[in-house]
SERO-4910 file (N, C-alpha, C, O; in steps of 0.05 Angstrom, whole numbers):
BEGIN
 pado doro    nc1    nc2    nc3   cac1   cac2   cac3    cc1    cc2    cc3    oc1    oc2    oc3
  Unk    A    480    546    165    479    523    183    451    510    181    435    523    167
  Unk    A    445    493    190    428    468    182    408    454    193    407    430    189
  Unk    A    386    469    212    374    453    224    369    437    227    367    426    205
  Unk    A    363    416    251    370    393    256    346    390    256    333    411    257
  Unk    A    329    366    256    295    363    248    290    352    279    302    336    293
  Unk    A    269    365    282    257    357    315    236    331    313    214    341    308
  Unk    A    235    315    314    212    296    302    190    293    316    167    289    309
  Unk    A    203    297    345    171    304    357    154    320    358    131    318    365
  Unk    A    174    343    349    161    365    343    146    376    316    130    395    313
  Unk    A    162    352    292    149    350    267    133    327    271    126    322    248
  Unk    A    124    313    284     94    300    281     71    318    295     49    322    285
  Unk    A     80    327    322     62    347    337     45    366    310     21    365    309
  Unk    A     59    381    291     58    396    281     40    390    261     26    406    249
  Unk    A     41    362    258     24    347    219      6    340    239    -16    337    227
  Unk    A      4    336    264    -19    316    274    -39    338    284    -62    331    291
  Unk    A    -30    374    285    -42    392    285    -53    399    268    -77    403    269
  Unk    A    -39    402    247    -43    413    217    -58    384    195    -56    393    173
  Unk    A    -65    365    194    -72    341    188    -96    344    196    -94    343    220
  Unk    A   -128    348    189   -142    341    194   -160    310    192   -183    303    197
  Unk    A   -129    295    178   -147    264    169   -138    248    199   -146    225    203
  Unk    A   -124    260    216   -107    245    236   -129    235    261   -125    219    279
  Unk    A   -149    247    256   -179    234    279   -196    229    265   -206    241    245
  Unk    A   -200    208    276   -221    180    261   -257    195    267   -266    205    288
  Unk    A   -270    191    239   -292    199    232   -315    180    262   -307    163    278
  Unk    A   -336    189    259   -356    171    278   -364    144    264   -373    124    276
  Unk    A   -358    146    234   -369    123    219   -337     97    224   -334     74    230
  Unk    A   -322    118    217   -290     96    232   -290     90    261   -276     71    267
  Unk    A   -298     97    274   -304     89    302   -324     71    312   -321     59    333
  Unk    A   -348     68    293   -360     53    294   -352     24    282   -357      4    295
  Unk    A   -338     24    258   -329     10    251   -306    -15    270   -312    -38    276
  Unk    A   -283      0    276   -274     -9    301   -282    -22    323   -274    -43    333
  Unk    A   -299     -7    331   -313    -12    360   -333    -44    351   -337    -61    369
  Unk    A   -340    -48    328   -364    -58    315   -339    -89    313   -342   -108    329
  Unk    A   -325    -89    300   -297   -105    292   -287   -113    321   -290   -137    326
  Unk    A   -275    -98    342   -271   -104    367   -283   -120    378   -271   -140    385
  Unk    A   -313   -117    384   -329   -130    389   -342   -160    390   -350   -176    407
  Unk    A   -340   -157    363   -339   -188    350   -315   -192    357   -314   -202    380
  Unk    A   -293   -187    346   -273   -203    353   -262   -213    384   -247   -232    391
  Unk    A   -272   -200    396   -275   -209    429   -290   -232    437   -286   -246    457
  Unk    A   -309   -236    419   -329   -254    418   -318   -274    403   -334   -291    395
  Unk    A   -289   -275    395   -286   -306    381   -298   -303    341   -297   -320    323
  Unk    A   -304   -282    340   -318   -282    306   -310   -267    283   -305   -243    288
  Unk    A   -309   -274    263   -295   -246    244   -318   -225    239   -339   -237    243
  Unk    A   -320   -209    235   -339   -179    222   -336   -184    190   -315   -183    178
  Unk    A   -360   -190    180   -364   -193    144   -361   -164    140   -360   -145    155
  Unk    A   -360   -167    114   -366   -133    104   -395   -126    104   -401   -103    110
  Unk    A   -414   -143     96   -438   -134     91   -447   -131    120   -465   -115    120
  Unk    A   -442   -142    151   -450   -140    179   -441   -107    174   -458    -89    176
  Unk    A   -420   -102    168   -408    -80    174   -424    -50    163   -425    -28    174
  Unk    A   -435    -59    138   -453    -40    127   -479    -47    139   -497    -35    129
  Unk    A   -485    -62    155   -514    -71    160   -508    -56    182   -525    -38    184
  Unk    A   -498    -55    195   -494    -44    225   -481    -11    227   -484      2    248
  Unk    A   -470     -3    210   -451     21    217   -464     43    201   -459     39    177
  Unk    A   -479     66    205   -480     82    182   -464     94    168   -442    100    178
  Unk    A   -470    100    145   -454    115    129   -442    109    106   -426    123     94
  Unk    A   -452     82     99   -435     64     80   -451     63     55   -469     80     57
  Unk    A   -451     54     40   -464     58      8   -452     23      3   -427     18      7
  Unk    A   -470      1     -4   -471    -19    -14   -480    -18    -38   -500     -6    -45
  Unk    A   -461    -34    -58   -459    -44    -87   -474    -69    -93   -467    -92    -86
  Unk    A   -494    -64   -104   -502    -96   -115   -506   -101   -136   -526   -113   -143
  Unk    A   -482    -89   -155   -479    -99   -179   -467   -132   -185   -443   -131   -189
  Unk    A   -473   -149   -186   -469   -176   -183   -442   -169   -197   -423   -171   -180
  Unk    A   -436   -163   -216   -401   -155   -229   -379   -153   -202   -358   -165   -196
  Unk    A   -394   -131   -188   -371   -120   -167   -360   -141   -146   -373   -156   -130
  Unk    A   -334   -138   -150   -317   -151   -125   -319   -146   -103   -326   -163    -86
  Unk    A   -315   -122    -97   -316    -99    -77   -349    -82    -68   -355    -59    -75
  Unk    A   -362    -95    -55   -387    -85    -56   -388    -68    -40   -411    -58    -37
  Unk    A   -365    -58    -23   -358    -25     -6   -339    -25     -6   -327    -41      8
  Unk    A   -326     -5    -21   -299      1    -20   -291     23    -10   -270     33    -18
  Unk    A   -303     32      7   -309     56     30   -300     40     60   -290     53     78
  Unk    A   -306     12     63   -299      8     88   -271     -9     85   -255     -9    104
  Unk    A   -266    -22     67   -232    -29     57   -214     -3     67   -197     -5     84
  Unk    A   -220     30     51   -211     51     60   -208     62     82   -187     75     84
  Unk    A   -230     60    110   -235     63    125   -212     44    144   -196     55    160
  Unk    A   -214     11    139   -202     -5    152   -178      9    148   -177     26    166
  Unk    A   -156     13    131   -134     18    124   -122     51    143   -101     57    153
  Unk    A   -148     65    140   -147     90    154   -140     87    185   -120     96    196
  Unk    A   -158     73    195   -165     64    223   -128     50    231   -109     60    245
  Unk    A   -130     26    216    -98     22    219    -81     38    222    -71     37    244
  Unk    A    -71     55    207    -57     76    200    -65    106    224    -54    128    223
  Unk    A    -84     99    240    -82    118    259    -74    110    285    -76     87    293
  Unk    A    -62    136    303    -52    131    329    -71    132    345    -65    127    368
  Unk    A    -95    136    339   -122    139    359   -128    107    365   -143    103    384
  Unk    A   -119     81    351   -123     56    356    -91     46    363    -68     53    357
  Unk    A   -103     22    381    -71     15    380    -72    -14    374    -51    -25    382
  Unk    A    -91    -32    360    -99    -53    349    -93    -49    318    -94    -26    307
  Unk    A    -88    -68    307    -85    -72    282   -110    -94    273   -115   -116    282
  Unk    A   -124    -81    253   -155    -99    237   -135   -114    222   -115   -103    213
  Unk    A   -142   -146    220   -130   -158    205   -157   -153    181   -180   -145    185
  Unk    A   -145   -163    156   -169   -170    145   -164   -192    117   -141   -197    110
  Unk    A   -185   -205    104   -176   -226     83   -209   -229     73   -231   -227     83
  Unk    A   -197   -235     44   -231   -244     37   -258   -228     44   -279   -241     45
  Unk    A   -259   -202     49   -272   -181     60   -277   -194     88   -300   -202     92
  Unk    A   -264   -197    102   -277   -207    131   -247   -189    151   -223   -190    148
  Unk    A   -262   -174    171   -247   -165    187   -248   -176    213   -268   -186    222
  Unk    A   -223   -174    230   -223   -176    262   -198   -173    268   -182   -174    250
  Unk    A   -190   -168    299   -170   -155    313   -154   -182    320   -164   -196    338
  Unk    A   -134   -187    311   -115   -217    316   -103   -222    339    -96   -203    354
  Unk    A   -100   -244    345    -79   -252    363    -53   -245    358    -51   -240    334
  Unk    A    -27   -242    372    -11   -234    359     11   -255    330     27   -248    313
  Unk    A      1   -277    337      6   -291    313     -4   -283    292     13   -277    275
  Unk    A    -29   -281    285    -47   -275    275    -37   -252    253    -34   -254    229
  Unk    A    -34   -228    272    -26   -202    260     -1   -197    259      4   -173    262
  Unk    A     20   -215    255     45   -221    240     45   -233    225     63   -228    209
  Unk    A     20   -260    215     22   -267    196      3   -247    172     10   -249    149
  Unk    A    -14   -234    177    -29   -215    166     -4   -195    159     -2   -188    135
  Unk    A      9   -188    172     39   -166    161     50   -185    142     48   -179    118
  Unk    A     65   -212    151     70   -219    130     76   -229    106     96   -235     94
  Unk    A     30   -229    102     23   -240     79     23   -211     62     22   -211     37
  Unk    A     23   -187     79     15   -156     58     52   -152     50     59   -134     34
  Unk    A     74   -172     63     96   -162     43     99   -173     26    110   -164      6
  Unk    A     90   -205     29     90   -228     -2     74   -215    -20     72   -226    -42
  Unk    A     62   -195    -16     37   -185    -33     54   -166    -51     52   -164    -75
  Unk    A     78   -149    -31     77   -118    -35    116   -131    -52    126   -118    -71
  Unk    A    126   -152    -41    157   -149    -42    159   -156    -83    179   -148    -94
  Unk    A    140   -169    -98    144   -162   -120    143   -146   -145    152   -147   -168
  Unk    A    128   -128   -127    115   -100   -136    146    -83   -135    154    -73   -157
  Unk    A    163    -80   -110    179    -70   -107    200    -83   -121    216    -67   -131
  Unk    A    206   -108   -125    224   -105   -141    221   -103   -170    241   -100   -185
  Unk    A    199   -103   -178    202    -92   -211    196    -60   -212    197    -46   -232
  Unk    A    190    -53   -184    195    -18   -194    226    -16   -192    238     -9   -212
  Unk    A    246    -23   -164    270    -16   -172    289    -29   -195    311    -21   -200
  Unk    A    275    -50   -207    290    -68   -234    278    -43   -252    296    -34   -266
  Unk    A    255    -31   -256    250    -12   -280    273     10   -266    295     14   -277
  Unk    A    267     21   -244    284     41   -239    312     44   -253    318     64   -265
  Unk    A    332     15   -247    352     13   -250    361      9   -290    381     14   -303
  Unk    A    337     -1   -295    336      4   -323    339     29   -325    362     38   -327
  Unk    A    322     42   -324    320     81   -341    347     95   -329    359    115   -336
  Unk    A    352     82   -313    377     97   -303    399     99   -318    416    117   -316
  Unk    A    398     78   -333    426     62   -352    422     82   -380    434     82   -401
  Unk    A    404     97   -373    400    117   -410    421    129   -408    430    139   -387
  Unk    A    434    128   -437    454    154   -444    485    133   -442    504    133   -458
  Unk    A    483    120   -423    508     97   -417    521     93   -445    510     95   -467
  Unk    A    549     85   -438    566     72   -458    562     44   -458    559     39   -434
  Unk    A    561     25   -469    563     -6   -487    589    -12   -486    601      8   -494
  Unk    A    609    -34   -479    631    -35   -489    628    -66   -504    642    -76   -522
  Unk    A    602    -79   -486    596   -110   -499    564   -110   -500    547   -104   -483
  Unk    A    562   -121   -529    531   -117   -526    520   -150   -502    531   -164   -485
  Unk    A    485   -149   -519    483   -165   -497    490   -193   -495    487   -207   -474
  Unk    A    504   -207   -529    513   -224   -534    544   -231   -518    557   -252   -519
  Unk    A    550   -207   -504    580   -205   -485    594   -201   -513    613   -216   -509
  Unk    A    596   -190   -540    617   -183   -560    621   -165   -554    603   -151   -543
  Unk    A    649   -154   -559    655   -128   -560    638   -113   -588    632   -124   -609
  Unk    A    632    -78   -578    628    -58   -586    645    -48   -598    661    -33   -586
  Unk    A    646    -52   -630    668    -31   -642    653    -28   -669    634    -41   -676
  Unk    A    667     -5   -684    664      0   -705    647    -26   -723    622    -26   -725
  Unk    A    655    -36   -730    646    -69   -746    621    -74   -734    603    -81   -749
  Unk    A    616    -71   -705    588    -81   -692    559    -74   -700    552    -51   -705
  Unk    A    547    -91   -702    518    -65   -707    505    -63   -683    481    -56   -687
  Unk    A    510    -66   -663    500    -57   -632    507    -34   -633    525    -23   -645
  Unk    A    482    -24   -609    479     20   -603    504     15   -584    504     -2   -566
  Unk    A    527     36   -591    547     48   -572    535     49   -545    546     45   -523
  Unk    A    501     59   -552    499     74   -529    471     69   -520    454     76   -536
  Unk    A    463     56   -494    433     46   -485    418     74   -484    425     94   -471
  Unk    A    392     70   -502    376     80   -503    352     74   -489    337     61   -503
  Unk    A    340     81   -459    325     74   -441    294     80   -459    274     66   -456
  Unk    A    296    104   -477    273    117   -480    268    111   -510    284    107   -528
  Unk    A    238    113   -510    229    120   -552    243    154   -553    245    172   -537
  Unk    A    251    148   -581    263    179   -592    243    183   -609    251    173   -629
  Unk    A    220    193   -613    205    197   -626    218    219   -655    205    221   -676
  Unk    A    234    228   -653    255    243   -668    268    223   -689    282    234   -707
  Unk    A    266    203   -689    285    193   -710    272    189   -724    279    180   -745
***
């Protein structure tokens, strides 16, 4: 028989056993720092953010895009925890806590971001899946027979063997 999954009792359990589930002093500062401003009407830059918060390591390689990519991680962390109940919008390295318009359209600009990523993983998916398959029309729609020179049979993979 089959236990039935407790879910409150399986988050209790990860949020015990999880030591990433409480936010560092440098993520809290961060937050609190972002809150702040944004109460005040203003976004939080990234470089305010390292000017003000310890713990951060700034890039000033003129090359780099990302001149802390410790507090991008951090933002995403902070989101992703239940210790906040605000969502950091962010764009252009600039953070703050939205209106609720705001942070629906911040959701969803991260799915126009994320929805064509997903469909060419399940379009590859659905490719490799088709290995080993029978052919009855190639891709010209002719039939597959003897006479044809189309593969019987889709080959998803290199055969390094032949």
């Amino acid at each position: 028989m089959t236990e039935q999954l407790d879910l409150f009792e399986f988050i209790k359990e990860k949020e015990e056993n999880d030591k990433d589930t409480h936010l560092t002093p440098r993520q809290w500062g961060t937050y609190r720092l972002i809150k702040e401003n944004s109460l005040n009407g203003r976004k939080t830059t990234q470089k305010e953010i390292f000017e003000k918060v310890d713990g951060y390591v700034w890039n000033e390689e003129i090359s780099a895009h990302d001149h802390c990519v410790a507090i991008g991680s951090d933002i995403r962390i902070i989101n992703l925890s239940y210790e906040t109940e605000k969502i950091i919008c962010y764009k252009d390295f600039e953070y703050w806590l939205g209106t609720k318009e705001e942070t629906e359209k911040f959701i969803d600009d991260l799915w126009t971001q994320l929805a064509p990523r997903l469909y060419r993983y399940w379009f590859y998916k659905k490719k490799i899946s088709n290995d080993g398959q029978c052919q009855l029309l190639s891709r010209q729609l002719k039939p597959i027979d003897e006479t044809s020179k189309a593969r019987e049979y889709i080959e998803s993979f290199l055969n390094l063997g032949e």
